[in-house]
N, C-alpha and C positions, 0 to 999 in steps of 0.2 A: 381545310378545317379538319379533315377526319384524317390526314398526313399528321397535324399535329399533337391528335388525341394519341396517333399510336405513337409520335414521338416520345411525347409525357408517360404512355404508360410504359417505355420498354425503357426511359431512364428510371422511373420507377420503380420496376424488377430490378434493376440493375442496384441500382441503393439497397432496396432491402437483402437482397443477397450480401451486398457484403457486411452491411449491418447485424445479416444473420451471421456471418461467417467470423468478423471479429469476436461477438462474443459468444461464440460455441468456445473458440479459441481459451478464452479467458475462465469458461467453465470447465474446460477441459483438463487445465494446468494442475498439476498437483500443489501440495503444499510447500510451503517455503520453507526454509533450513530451518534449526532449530536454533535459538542463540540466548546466551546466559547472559544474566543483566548483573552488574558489577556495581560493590559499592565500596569505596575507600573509606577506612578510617585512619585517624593517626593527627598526626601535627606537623605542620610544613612551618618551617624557618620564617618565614617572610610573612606570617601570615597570611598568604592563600589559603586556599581547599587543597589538601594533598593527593598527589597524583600517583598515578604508578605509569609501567610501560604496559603496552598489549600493542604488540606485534611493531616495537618500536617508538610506537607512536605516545606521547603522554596523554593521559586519560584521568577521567572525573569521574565521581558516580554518577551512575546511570545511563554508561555506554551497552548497549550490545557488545558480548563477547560470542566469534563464532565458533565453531568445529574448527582444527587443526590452528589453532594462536596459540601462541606464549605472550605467558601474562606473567613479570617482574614488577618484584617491591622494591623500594628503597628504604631507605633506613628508618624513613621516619612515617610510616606508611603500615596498613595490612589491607587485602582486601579480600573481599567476602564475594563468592561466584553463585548465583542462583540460576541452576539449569535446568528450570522445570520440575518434570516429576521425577527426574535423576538423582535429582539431588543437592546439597547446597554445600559449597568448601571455604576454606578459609586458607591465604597464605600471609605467615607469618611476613614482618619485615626482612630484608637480603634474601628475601625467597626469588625462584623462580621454576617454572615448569611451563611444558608444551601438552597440553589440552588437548582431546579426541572425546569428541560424546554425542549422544541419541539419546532419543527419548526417554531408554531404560537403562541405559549406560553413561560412565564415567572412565575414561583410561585416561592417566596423568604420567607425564616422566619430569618427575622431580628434579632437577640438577642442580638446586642450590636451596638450602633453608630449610624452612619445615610447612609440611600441608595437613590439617585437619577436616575433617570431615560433620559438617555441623549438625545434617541430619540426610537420610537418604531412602528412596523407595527401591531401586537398583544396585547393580553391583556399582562401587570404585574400586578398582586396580591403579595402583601407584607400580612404576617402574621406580627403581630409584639410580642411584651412581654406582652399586655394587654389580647390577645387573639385575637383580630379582626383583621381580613382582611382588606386591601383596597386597590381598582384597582388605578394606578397612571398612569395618562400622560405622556409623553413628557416634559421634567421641572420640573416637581414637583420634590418633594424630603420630604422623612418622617424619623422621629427618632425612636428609639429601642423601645419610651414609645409611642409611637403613635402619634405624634404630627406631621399634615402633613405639609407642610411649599412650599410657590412657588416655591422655588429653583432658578436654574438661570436666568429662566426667569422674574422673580421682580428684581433682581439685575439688569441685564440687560435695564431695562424700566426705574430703577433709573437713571441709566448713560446716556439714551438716552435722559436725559429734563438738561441735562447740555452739552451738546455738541450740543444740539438746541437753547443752550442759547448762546454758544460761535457762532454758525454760522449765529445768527440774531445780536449778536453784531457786526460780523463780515462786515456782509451786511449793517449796518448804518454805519463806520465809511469807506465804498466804497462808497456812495450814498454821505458823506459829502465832502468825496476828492472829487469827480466828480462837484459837485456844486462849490464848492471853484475854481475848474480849470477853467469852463466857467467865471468867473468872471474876467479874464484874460486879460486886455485892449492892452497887445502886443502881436501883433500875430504872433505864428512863421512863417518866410519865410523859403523858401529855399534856403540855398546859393548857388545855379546851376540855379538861372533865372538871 
């Protein structure tokens, strides 16, 4: 009988030890990679969801993309990289580039199409096919041969002097009805006095 109690209690130690010892294990482990979630847009032929490649493989939105892939568009295709508080890219269709990023970085080597930058808290460095690096904003946006270009933000600033156009046309022809009305020699009554 008291053979048994100490059998019971030294398989007992025995469990909690490693009970203990699994999840030290698991609180010990640092954090896990960091990885950008991917959203395709575009129009696929066949009517599917359109795809791209990342690391060969064809992909949907809403895959995990990680550190060191390449992610290619096809024709009919762009897709948008959210990598946290690094930053968010866009690659054009026939694009393609190989990917390296952290937390507060972006480094991309472009080798085909064009990559924009949609908005960012860290640096992006683009490599491109000429050899040279260059750090991109917010907006901008550069092609595979190096040619950097505003991106949406000039587009954006075009449309903005034509819908300033339309709301100052808008404001003269309120300003001319208002004049025309005072000119009004009968005055409305009300029919209740």
């Amino acid at each position: 009988m008291i053979r048994q109690l100490w059998i019971r209690k030294a398989v007992s130690a025995c469990v909690l030890f490693a009970v203990f010892m699994a999840t030290s294990m698991v609180t010990l482990a640092g954090p896990g990679r960091i990885a950008a979630e991917l959203t395709v847009s575009g129009k696929a032929f066949d009517g599917e969801a359109p795809m791209v490649m990342v690391n060969g493989e064809a992909s949907k939105s809403g895959r995990s993309v990680f550190s060191s892939s390449t992610v290619s568009t096809p024709e009919d295709a762009v897709a948008q990289l959210g990598i946290g508080k690094a930053g968010r890219i866009e690659l054009d269709s026939n694009s393609s580039v190989n990917l390296i990023f952290d937390d507060s970085s972006i480094e991309a080597e472009l080798t085909s199409g064009r990559l924009t930058v949609l908005g960012s808290l860290g640096t992006v460095k683009v490599r491109t096919t000429d050899g040279k690096s260059t750090t991109l904003n917010a907006g901008e946006s550069i092609n595979a041969s190096g040619e950097a270009q505003g991106g949406r933000q000039g587009r954006s600033k075009d449309k903005l002097w034509i819908w300033l156009l339309v709301a100052a046309g808008a404001a003269v022809a309120i300003a001319v009805a208002v004049s025309q009305s005072g000119n009004n020699s009968n005055p409305v009554v009300s029919p209740n006095r």
